[in-house]
N, C-alpha and C positions, 0 to 999 in steps of 0.2 A: 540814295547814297548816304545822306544826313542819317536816316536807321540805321544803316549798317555801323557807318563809326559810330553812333550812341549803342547798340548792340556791341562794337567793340570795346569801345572803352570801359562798362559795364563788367565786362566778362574780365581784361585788366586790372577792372579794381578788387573782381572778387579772387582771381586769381593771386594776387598779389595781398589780398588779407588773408587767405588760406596758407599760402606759403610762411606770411610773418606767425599765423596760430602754431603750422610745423614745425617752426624752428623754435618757439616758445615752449613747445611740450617737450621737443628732444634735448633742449638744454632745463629744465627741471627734471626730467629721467637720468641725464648723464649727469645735473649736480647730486642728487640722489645717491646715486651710483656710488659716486667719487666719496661723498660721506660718511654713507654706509661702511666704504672698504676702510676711511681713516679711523674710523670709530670701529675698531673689533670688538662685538663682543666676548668680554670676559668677566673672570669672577675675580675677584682683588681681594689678598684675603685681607680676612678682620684680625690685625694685629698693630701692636704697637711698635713692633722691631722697626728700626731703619734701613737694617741690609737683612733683605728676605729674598726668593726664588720660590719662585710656584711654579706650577703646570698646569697649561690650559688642555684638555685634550678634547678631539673634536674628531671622533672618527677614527678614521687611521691617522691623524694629524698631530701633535704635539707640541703646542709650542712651549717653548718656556720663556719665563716672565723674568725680571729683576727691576727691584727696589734698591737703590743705594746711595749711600754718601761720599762712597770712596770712589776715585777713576781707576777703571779696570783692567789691568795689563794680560792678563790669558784667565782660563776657564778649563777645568777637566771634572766630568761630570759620568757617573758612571750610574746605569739605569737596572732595576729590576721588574720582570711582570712584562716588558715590551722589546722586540728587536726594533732596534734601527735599519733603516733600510737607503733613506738617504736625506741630506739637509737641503731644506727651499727656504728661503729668506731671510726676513730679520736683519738686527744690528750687523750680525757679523757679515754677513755676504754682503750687504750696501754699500761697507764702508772697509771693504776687503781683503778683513782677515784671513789666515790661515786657517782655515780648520780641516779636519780628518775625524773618520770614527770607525768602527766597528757594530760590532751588533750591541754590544752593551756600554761603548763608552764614545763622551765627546770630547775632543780637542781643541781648542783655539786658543792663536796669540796671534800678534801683530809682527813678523822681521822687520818692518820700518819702526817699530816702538807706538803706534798707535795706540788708543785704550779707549775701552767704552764709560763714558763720562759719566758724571754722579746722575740720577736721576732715574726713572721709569721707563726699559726699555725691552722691546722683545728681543730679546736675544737672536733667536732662530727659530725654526719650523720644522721639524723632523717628519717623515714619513713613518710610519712603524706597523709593525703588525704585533698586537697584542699575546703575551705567550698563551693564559689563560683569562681574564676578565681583566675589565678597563679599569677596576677598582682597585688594581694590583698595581698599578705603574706607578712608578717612585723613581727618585733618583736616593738611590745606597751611598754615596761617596761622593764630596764634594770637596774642589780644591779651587780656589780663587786668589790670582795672585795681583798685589797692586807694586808700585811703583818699583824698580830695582828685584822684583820677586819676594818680596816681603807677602807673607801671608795676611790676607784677608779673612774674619768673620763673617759669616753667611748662615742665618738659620734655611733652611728648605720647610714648607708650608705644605700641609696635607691635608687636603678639603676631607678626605674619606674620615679625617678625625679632629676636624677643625681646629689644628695647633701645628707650633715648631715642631717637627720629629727628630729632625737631625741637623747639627751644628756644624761648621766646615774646620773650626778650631773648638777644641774644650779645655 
């Protein structure tokens, strides 16, 4: 009898160091994980502006980026080279903007007066299909409005020629 419970306890202890190893690997997998998803990679461009918008594109994906000092009351943003097809995340679905689009344009503001606040934030996520090559997607026209609807400065950043191309006031 005395074997058996030391044969039990034995297999209890390895039992029970096995299980603490499981739960040790799957919580460095899932903090992993969860890091990996906070930290996207992207490319930021190399500029000195303070309110800039770039585009990350990853596939059929699109996100767009902004850099700013102003708090942002709505966003119309209209694309060439890509249809839109539909928006997945970001600043504005989180913190739950209106937005709407089409194939070639975005939308959003806040009805409660909400605004996306000074700092570095993804905007949104677009789905898209490319019209012709990936080197082509731009946004053409850009309108940012801050506080009361007063216009906002905005350069938009374009990796394909490493500079501002387009200003949102001139």
């Amino acid at each position: 009898m005395n074997i058996n419970k030391d044969i039990n306890k034995e297999n209890n202890k390895n039992t029970n160091f096995i299980s603490i190893i499981s739960i040790l690997i799957l919580g460095i997998i899932t903090l992993g994980g969860i890091l990996n998803h906070e930290k996207p990679e992207f490319q930021k461009p190399n500029t000195l502006e303070d309110n800039i918008i770039w585009l990350d594109l990853n596939n059929d994906m699109l996100d767009i980026w902004i850099e700013s000092t102003n708090d942002i009351y709505g966003i119309q943003f209209e694309f060439d080279g890509v249809k839109l097809i539909n928006i997945d995340g970001g600043y504005l679905e989180l913190h739950g903007f209106n937005t709407s689009h089409n194939d070639k344009m975005i939308l959003a503001f806040s009805f409660e007066g909400k605004h996306i606040p000074k700092g570095e934030h993804l905007l949104c996520s677009l789905n898209i299909e490319y019209i012709n090559d990936s080197k082509e997607a731009k946004i053409s026209n850009m309108v940012l409005a801050g506080e009361g609807g007063s216009a906002l400065d905005y350069g938009f950043f374009d990796f394909t020629k490493n500079q501002t191309i387009l200003r949102s006031i001139y």
